[in-house]
Phi, psi and omega in degrees: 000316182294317171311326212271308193298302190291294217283002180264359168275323172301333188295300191285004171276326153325280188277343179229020146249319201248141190205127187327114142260176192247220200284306187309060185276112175269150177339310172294322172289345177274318177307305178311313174310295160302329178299306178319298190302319177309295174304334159293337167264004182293317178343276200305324171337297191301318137339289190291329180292305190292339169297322177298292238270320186307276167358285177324328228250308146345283156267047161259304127022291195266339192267316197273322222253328162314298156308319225233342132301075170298345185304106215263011206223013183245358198239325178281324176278000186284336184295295157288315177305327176275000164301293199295358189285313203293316207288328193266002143301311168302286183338292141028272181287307195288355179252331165280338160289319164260031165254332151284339147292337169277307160307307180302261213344297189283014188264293209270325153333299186307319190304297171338312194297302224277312146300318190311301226280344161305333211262297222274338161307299172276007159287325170316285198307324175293308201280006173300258172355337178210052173315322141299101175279021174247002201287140191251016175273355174291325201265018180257048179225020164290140188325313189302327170298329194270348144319290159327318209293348217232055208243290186307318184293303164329303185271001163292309200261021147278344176281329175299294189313311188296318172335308165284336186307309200284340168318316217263325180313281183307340194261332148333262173282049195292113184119009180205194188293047219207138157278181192240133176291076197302159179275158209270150177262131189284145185207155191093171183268032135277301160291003183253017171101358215201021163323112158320312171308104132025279182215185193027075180268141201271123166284117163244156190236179157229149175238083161001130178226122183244117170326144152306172179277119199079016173229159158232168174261115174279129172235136202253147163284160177221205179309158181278281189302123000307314162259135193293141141223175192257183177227169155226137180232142189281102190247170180241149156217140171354118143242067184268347179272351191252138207280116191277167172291211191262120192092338165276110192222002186235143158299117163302355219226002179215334198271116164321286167325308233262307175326289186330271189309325179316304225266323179314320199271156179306120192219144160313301181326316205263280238280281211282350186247192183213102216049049194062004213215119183306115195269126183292327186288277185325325189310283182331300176319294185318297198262347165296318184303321200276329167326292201284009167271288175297002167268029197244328186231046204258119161332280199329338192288355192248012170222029154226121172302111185256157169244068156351107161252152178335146160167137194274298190288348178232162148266109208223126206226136167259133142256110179281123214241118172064202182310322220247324195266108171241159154244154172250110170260132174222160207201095150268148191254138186238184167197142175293162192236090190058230187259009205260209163228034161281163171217179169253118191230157190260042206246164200270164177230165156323324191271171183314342197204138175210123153315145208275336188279350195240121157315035219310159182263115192268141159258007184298014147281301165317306209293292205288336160269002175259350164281359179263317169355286174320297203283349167264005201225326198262182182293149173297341168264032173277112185289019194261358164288338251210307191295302180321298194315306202274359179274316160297304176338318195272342200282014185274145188098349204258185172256020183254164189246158177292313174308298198286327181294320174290338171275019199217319153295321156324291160304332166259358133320337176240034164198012161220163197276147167317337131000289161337308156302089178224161188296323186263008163237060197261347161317306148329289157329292157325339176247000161297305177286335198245335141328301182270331147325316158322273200310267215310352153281317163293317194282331188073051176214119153227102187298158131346127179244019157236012154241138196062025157229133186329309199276028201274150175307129143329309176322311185288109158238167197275162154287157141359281154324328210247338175310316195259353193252179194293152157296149203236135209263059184321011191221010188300334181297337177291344168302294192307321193240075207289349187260344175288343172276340177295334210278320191298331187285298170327317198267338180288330178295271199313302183332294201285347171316290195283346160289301183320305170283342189257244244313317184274349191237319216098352198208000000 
């Protein structure tokens, strides 16, 4: 009776759950479809229970039947008969398991179809838009534009970092011989819009240093070449004459006492120079310590990580927030040049040795008021930041410096009209740049472009001297060296290959 029972449950599960479908299967017919199945296995449960709980009962039966029996041929058929019970109940079973493994399957095949055939849509859908795969708008749909976007938020809250430093910097040495920290001016191709770099983009600041009270910077000139640079020496001068600050009321420089605390106390002489002449290492030591100091006692340090990394002439630091997201910080210390927005900078130079006492003279300050210039002059859809980008982007690895391609956009911005930089001649633009490059290679000439030239904007200002001097020959080695212009030739050829290609690939 009980055999009777399992095959009339299996027959109704069979026949009043599964039921034929076709190819147009919706969404309400699959949900049914996992419901059924989910019910086919409570089924077989249920089933298996009652084989066991039959089985038990069967022998117990056969144990009673045994004692109460002698018939040695009543114990053997009972005995097959439950072989034969049990094997067509498995059989059973073993056919409801693969009818519910053949429904999930083909439930999820059809999903695969359904995706697929979305996925093979919107590809359709792609390549019509971009039916020309040569089209040079490919290549601003490279990771790094998507990187970009998030450029402002990066350089907001670098600044914000850098702020507090120098905040914690002055009240710290407020009041003594230390020079004083001017707020730092964002400078570089992170903040002028147009990094080349991928990832780990370097945030560079520049931090201005205004002489302590009762000192001045005297600036001496040194070698021109490559770059001019200076020494700055560190003088004391009289304020007995001079109207003191608030708290101040004796010359230190004449007053014995005043001498005394001077030389006890923390001082730019003894702590930051070398012989009187403001040392760039020490300068660099002096404010890596004091980082890693005040980051100790910055909310943000307890869900973020700082890193000092090596450096003789800058302070240059990473902050790391979880696995992925870091900033690259670099913090160069200057000195002004009068009024104007040339400095004296602790920025690294070409040659081989640069004395830790010797300044090169930076213009990233000028390059960046003269690229806000631009962006005030030109259309809001001006492609020369874009141009600039992708043109550094091609020099890495080469032997060209990002300073000579910038100097070479710079000049055709003040002598062709801004009209021009635009997305749908950005080919142009490009043979434009590479053109004038040409030439400057042929000629062994790339002047300088804010010394001796005319067309530098009114807005910047220059000292005199650099308004008024000879224009200066960024290519002069190539005069000296003929086998270094061959090299310069070689390397403009890989240059224009490799634009040509990151502009038609992406890569």
């Amino acid at each position: 009776m009980a055999i009777m029972d399992i095959f009339f449950g299996v027959w109704q599960i069979l026949t009043l759950n599964v039921q034929p479908v076709g190819d147009e299967l919706d969404e309400e017919m699959r949900e049914r479809m996992e419901q059924r199945a989910e019910m086919l296995n409570r089924e077989m449960t249920r089933l298996w229970q009652e084989v066991e709980e039959m089985s038990q009962e069967q022998r117990i039966l056969e144990e009673r039947s045994q004692e109460q029996s002698g018939f040695a041929w009543a114990s053997l058929l009972l005995s097959a008969l439950q072989h034969w019970q049990c094997w067509a109940i498995a059989g059973v079973l073993l056919l409801l398991f693969g009818l519910c493994w053949w429904l999930r399957k083909w439930s999820r095949e059809l999903e695969r179809e359904e995706e697929s055939s979305d996925s093979d849509a919107e590809e359709e859908e792609w390549e019509e838009e971009n039916d020309d795969a040569n089209h040079p708008g490919k290549y601003f749909e490279d990771p790094i534009q998507r990187r970009l976007q998030n450029r402002d938020r990066d350089c907001e809250a670098v600044k914000n970092l850098v702020g507090k430093f120098i905040v914690l910097f002055n009240n710290v040495f407020f009041n003594t011989w230390y020079p004083v920290l001017e707020k730092a001016i964002e400078v570089g191709s992170a903040f002028e819009g147009w990094s080349p770099h991928e990832e780990d983009i370097p945030y560079c600041l520049l931090v201005p240093l205004k002489p302590p009270h009762g000192h001045i910077f005297h600036l001496e000139p040194g070698p021109v070449w490559p770059t001019r640079n200076f020494r700055i020496r560190v003088e004391l001068v009289c304020t007995c004459e001079m109207e003191q600050p608030a708290g101040e009321t004796r010359c230190f420089l004449h007053d014995p006492k005043e001498k005394q605390r001077r030389n006890e106390g923390p001082s730019i002489l003894h702590d930051l120079c070398t012989d009187s002449y403001l040392d760039v290492q020490k300068t660099a030591e002096r404010f890596q310590k004091m980082v890693r100091r005040f980051w100790k006692g910055l909310p943000m340090s307890a869900t973020q990580r700082l890193t000092v990394l090596p450096s003789n002439r800058s302070c240059k630091f990473r902050v790391t927030q979880g696995w992925e997201k870091s900033l690259l910080i670099e913090l160069m210390f200057g000195v002004q040049q009068g009024n104007s927005d040339i400095f004296l900078s602790s920025q690294y130079t070409e040659a081989a040795y640069t004395p830790s006492t010797m300044w090169p003279e930076s213009y990233a300050v000028a390059e960046m008021k003269f690229f806000r210039h631009i962006a005030s002059q030109a259309q809001p859809d001006s492609f020369h930041l874009r141009c600039l980008q992708l043109c550094a982007r091609s020099l890495l690895g080469t032997e060209f410096s990002t300073h000579n391609l910038k100097t070479v956009v710079m000049h055709l911005l003040t002598t062709m009209p801004l009209s021009h930089w635009r997305e749908d001649i950005l080919l142009e633009q490009l043979e434009d740049i590479m053109g004038y490059l040409q030439s400057c290679l042929e000629k062994k000439c790339l002047n300088h472009f804010f010394i001796g030239n005319e067309n530098v904007p009114e807005e910047i200002i220059l000292p005199l001297q650099l308004r008024m001097a000879e224009p200066l020959n960024l290519f002069q080695h190539l005069v000296q060296d003929p086998d270094a212009h061959e090299d310069a030739w070689l390397e403009y050829l890989v240059l224009r290959r490799r634009l040509h290609r990151l502009v038609l690939h992406g890569r």
